[in-house]
C-alpha positions as CSV (number, residue, x, y, z in Angstrom):
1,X,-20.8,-34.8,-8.3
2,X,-17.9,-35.0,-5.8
3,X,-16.0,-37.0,-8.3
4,X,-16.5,-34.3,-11.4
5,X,-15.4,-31.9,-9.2
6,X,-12.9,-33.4,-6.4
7,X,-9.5,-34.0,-7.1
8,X,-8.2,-35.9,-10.7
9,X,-4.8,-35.9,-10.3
10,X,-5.3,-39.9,-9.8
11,X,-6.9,-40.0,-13.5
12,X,-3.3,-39.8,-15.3
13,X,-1.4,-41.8,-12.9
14,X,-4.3,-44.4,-13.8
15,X,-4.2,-44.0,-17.2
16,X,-0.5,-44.5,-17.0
17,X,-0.7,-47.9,-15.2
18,X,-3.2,-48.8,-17.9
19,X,-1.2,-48.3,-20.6
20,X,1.8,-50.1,-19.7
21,X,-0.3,-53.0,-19.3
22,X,-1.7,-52.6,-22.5
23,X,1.8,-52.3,-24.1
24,X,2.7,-55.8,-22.6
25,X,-0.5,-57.3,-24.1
26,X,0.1,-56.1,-27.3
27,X,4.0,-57.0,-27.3
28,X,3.4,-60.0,-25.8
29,X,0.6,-61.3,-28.1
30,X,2.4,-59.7,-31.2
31,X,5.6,-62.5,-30.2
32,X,2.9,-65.3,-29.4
33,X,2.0,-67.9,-32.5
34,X,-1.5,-68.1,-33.3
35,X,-2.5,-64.6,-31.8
36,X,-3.2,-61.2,-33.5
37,X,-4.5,-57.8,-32.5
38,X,-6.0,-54.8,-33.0
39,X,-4.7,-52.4,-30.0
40,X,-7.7,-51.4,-28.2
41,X,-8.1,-47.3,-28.0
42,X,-9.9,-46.9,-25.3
43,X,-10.8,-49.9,-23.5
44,X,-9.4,-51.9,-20.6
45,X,-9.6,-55.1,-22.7
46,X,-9.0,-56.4,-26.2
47,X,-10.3,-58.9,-28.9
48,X,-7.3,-60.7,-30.2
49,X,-8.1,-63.2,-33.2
50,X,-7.1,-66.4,-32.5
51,X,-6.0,-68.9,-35.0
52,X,-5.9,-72.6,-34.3
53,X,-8.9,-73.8,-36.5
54,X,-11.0,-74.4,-33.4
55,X,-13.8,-72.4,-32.1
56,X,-13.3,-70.2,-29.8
57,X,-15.0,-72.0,-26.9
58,X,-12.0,-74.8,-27.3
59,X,-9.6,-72.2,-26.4
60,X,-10.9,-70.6,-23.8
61,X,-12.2,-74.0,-22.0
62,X,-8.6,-75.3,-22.5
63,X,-6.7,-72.3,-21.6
64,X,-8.7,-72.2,-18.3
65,X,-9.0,-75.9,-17.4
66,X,-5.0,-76.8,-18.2
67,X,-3.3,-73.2,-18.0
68,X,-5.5,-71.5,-15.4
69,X,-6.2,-68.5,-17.4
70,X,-9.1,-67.0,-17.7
71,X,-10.2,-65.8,-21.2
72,X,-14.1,-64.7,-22.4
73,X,-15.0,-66.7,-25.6
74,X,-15.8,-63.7,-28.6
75,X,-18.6,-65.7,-29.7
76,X,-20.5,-64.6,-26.3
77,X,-19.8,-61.2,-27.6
78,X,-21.9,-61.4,-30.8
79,X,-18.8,-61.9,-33.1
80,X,-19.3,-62.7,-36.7
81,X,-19.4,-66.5,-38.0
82,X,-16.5,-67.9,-39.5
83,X,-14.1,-65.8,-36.8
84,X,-12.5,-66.9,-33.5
85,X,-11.8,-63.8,-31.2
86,X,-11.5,-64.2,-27.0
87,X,-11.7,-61.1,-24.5
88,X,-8.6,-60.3,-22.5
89,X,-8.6,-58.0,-19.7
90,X,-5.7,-56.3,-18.9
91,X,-6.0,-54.9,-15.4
92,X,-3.9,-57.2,-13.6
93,X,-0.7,-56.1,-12.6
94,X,2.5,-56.7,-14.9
95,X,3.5,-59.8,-13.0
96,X,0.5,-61.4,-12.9
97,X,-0.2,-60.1,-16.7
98,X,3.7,-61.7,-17.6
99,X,2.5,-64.6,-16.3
100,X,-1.2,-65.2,-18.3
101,X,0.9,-64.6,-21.3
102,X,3.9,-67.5,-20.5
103,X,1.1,-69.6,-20.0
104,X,-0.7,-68.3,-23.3
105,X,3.0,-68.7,-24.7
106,X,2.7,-72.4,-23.6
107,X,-0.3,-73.1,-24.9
108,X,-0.2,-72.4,-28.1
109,X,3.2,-73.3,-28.5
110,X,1.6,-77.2,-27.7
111,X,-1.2,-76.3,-29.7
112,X,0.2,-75.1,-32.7
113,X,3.0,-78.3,-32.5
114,X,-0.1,-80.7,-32.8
C-alpha cells in the first residue's frame, strides 16, 4: 500500500533512464549486421532476430564465452521453429550498455566475415 500511495515522483525519472537505454539498444542494433528489432513497448528487454544461420544457442554460447556478454537464447522462451531470437536486457547503464553492443559489433562483424 505505502508504495500506491507514497511518493511517485521517482516513477518518471525512472522511466526516463529506461528509455534512453532503450534508444541506444535500438540504434545500436539497427547499425549492427546480422541484428533486427521490434522496439519493445513496455518492457525492460527485447527480442532482436538474429541472422547468422546458426541457432540461437551458438550465439549466445559464443557471445558469452569470447565477448563476455550475456544474452538469453529465444528458444528458452518458447520461440517458434525455424526463428533465432536472444533476450537482451537493457538496464545497465549507458557505458556498460555502449560497451555489450561494441562487443556485439565485434562479433558479428567476425561472424558475418566467415
Amino acid at each position: 500500500k505505502p508504495a500506491l500511495e507514497g511518493p511517485q515522483d521517482h516513477v518518471a525519472a525512472t522511466n526516463a533512464i529506461l528509455r534512453r537505454r532503450q534508444d541506444i539498444m535500438v540504434k545500436r542494433l539497427a547499425d549492427i549486421p546480422g541484428w533486427s528489432l521490434t522496439p519493445p513497448t513496455g518492457a525492460f528487454y527485447a527480442f532482436p532476430t538474429i541472422e547468422f544461420g546458426v541457432p540461437d544457442t551458438e550465439v549466445v554460447k559464443e557471445l558469452i564465452l569470447d565477448y563476455g556478454v550475456v544474452l538469453v537464447h529465444g528458444s528458452g522462451f518458447g520461440q517458434k521453429a525455424g526463428t533465432e531470437h536472444v533476450r537482451i536486457v537493457f538496464l545497465p547503464p549507458e557505458d556498460v550498455l555502449d560497451e555489450a553492443f561494441n562487443r556485439i559489433a565485434a562479433y558479428s562483424e567476425k561472424k558475418l566475415s566467415r
